[in-house]
C-alpha positions in Angstrom: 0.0 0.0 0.0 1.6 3.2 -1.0 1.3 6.4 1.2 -1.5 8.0 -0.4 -3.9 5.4 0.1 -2.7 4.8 3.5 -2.9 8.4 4.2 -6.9 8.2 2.3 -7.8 4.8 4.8 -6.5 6.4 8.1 -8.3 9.6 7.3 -11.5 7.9 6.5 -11.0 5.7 9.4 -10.6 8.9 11.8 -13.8 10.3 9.9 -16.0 6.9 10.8 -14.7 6.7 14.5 -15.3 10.6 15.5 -19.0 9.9 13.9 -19.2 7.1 16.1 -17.9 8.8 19.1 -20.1 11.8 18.4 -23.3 9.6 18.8 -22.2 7.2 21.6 -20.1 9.1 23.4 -20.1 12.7 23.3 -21.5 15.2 20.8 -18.3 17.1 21.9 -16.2 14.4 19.4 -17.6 16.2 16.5 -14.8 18.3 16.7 -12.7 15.6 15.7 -14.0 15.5 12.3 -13.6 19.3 12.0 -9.7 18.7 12.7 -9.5 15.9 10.3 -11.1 18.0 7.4 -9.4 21.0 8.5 -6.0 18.9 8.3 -6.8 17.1 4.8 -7.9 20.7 3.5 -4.1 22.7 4.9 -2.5 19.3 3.3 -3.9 19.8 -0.2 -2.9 23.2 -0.2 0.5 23.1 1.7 1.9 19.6 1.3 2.4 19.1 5.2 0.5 16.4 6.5 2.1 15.2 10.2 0.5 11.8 9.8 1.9 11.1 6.5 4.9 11.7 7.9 4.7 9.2 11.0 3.4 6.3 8.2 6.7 7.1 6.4 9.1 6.8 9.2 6.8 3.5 10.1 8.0 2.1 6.7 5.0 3.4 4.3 6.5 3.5 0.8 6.1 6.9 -1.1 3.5 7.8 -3.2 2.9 10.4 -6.0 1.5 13.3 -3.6 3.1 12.9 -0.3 
């Protein structure tokens, strides 16, 4: 699996789980989501993605964007 679909499956992962917290848990976990949009949206316009680079130094191979 290369780093951009890595980086796509721990991002929708992260999505799924904060919508799960939000109704089980907390409504307070909706913020969650906001940071991972916010994240995925600085990332496509900046490059700089801090999880992208933790699944690199963990041994991801490279991909075309990140």
């Amino acid at each position: 699996m290369s780093l951009d679909r890595a980086m796509f499956a721990f991002a929708g992962a992260m999505v799924l789980v904060s919508v799960l917290l939000t109704i089980l848990v907390s409504p307070h976990f909706v913020w969650l989501t906001v940071f991972v949009g916010l994240n995925m949206l600085q990332s496509a316009f900046t490059g700089f993605c801090p999880a992208a680079m933790l699944l690199r130094r963990l041994g991801v191979k490279p991909g075309t964007a990140f």
